[in-house]
Backbone bond lengths (Angstrom), bond angles and torsions (degrees), N, CA, C in turn:
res aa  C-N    CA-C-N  psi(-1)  N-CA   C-N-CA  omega(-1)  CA-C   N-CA-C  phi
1 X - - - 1.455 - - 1.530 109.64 -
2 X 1.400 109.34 150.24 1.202 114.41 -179.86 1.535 125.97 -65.74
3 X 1.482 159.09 -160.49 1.054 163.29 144.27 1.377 105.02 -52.61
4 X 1.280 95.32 -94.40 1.883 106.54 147.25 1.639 132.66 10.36
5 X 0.902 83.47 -55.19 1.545 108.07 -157.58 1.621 97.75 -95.60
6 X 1.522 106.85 -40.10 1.263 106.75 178.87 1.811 123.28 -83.26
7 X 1.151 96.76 -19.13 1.848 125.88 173.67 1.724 108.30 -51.71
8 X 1.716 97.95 -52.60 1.572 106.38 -143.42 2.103 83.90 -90.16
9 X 1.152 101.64 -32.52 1.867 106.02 176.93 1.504 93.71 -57.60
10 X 1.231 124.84 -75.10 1.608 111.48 -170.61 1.135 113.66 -61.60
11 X 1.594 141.83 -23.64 1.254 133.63 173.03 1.506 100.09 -66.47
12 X 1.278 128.08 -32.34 1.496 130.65 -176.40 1.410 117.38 -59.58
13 X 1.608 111.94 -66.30 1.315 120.40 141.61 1.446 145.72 -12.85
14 X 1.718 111.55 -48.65 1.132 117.11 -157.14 1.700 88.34 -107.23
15 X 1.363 123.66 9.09 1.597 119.48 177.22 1.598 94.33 -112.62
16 X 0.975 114.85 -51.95 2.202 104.73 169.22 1.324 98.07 -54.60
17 X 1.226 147.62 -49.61 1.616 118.09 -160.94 1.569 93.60 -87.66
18 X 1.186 153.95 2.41 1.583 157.98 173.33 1.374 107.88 -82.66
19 X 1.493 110.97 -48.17 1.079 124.24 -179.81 1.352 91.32 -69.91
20 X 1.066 142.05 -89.99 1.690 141.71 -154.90 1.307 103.88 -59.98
21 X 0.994 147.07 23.28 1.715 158.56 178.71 1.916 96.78 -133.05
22 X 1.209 132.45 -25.83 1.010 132.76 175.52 1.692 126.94 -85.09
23 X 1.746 84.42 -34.34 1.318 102.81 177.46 2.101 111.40 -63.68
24 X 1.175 100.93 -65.04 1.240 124.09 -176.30 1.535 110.43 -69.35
25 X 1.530 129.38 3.89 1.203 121.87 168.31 2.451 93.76 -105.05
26 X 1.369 102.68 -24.93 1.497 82.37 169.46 1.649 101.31 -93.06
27 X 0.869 137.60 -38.99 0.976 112.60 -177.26 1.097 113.42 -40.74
28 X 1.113 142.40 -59.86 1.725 155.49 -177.53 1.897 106.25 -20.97
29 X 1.401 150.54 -42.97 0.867 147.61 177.77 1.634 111.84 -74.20
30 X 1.646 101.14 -43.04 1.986 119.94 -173.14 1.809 92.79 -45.62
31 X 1.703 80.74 -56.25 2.206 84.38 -174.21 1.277 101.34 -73.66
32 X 1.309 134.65 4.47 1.850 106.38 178.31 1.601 98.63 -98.39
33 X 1.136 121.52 -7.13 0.843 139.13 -139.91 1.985 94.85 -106.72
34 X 1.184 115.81 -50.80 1.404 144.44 -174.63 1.417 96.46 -87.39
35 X 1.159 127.28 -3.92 1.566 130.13 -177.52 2.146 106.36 58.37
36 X 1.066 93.32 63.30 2.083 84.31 -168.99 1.760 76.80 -114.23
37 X 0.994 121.44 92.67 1.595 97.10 -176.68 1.755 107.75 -98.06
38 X 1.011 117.62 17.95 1.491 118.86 -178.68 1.356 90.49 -99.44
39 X 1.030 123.16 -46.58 1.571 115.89 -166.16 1.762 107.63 -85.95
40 X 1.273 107.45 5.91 1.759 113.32 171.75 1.584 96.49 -116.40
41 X 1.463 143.01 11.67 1.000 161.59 -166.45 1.850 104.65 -114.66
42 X 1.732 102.77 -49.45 1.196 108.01 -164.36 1.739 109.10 -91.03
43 X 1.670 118.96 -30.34 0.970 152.62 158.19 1.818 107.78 -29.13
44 X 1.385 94.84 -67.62 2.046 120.12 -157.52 1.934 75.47 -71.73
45 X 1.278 120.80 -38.66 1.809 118.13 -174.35 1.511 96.42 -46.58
46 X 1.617 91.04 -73.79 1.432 101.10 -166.86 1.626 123.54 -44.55
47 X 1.404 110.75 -45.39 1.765 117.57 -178.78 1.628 108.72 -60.47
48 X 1.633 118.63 -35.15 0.881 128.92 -163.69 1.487 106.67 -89.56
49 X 1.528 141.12 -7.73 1.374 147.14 150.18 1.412 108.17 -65.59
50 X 1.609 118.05 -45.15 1.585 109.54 175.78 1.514 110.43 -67.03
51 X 1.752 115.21 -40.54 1.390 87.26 168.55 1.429 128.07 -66.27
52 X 0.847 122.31 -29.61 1.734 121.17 -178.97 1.780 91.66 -51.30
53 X 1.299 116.68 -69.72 1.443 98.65 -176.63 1.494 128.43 -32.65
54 X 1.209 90.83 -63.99 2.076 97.54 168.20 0.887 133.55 -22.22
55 X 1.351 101.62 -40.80 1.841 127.53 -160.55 2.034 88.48 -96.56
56 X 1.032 112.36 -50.95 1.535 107.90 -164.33 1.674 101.33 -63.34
57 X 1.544 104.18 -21.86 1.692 99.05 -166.02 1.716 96.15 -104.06
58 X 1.058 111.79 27.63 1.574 103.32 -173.62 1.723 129.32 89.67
59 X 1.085 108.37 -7.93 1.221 117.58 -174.49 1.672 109.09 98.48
60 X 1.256 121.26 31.90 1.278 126.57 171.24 1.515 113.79 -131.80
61 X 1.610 116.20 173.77 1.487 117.42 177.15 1.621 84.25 -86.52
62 X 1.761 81.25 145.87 1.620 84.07 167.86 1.931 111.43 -88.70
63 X 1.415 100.70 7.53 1.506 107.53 164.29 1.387 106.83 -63.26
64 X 1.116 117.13 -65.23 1.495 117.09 -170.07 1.831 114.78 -55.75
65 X 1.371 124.88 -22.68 1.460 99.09 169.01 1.618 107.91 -72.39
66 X 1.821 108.89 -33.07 1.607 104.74 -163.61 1.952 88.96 -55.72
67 X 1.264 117.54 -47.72 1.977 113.98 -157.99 1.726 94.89 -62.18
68 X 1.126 97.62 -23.05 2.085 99.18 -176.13 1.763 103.17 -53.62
69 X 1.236 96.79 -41.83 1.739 85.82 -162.47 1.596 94.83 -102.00
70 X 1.814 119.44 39.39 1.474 95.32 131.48 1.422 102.73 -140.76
71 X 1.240 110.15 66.15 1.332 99.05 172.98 1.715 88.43 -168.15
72 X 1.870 120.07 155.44 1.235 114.78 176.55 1.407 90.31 -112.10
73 X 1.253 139.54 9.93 1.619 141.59 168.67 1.258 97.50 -95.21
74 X 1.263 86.82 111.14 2.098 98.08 176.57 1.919 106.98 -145.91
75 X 1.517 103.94 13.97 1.834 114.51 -174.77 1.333 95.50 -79.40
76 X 1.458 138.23 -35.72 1.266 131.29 -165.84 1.712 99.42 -101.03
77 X 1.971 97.60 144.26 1.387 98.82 169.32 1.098 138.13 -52.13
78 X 1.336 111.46 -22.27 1.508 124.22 -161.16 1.812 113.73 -107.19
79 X 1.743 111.20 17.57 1.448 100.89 -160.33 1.851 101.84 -91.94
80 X 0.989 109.89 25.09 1.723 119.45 164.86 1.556 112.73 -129.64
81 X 1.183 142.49 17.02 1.481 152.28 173.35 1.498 121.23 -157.49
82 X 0.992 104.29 140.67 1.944 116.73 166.52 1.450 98.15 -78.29
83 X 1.263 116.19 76.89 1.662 145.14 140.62 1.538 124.11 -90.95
84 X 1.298 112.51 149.74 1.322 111.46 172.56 1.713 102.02 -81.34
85 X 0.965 139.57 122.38 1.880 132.42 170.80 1.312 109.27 -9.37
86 X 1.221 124.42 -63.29 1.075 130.52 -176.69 1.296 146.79 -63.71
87 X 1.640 112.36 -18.67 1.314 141.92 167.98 1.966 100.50 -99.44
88 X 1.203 120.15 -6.22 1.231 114.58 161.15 1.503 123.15 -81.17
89 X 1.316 80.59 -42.09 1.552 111.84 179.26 1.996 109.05 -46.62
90 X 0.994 79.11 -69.22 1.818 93.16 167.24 1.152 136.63 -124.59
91 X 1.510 97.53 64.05 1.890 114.63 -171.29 1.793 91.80 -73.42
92 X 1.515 107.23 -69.22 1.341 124.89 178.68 1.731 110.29 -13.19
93 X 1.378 104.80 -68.95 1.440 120.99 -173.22 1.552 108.29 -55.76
94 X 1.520 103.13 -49.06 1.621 99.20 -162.22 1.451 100.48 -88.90
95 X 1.343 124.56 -38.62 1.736 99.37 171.66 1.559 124.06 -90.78
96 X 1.240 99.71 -14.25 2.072 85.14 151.41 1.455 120.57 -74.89
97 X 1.259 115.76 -1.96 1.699 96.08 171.11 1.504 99.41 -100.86
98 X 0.937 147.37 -11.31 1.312 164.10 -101.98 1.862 91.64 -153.96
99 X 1.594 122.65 -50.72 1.074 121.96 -174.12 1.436 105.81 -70.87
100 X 1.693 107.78 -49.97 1.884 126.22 -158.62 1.805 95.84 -74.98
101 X 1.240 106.48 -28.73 1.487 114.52 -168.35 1.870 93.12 -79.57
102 X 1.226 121.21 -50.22 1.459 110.64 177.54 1.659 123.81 -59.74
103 X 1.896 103.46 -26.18 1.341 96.85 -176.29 1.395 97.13 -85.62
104 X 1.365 137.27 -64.39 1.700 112.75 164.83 1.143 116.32 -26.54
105 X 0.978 136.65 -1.18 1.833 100.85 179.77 1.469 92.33 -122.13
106 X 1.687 132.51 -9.50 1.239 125.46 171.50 2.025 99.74 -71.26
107 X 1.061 95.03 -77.55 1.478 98.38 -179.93 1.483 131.23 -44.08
108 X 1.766 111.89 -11.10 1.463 107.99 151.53 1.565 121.39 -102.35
109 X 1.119 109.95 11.82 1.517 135.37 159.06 1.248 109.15 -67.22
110 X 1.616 109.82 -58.71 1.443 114.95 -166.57 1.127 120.79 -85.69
111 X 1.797 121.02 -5.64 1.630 135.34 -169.59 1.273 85.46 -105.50
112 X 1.590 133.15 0.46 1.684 123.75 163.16 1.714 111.84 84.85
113 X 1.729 106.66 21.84 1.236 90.75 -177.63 1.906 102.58 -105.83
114 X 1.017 114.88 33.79 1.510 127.11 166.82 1.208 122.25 -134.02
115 X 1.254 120.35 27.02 1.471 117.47 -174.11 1.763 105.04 -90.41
């Protein structure tokens, strides 16, 4: 396979598992919200294995070193995912407040102070 060819597969890749890490960190408030708390239980698991990755690789996808070595454009946030720059730019920021902000509001859901 080409460089190319091999670039746009992990950029392909690395936007379905973003997306399904994106999905399941909003979902996380909808179900605290709906009272499903196993599945905001199983959810906070799942987000919280990608962070452990993050954290083990430095605070990066370990997608982005594999997309590094096919491409010498690596100045823009977005040159390993179908991101807008700017939502690459500050994925980190906006879905960790977005994640910590859903598990507070499940767990004061579930301590009954929103009913």
């Amino acid at each position: 396979m080409k460089p190319k060819s091999l670039l746009r597969a992990i950029k392909i890749f690395h936007t379905i598992v973003w997306a399904f890490f994106a999905i399941c960190i909003i979902l996380i408030p909808i179900l605290g919200f709906f009272r499903n708390y196993n599945l905001v239980a199983l959810l906070i698991g799942i987000v919280f294995i990608e962070v452990l990755i993050l954290v083990l690789n430095g605070w990066h996808c370990p997608l982005t070193g594999w997309a590094a070595k096919y491409t010498t454009d690596t100045n823009s946030d977005n040159f390993d995912i179908y991101l807008p720059n700017w939502l690459a730019k500050h994925n980190m920021l906006i879905f960790g407040i977005l994640f910590f902000g859903g598990i507070l509001f499940s767990l004061t859901r579930w301590a009954g102070w929103f009913d």
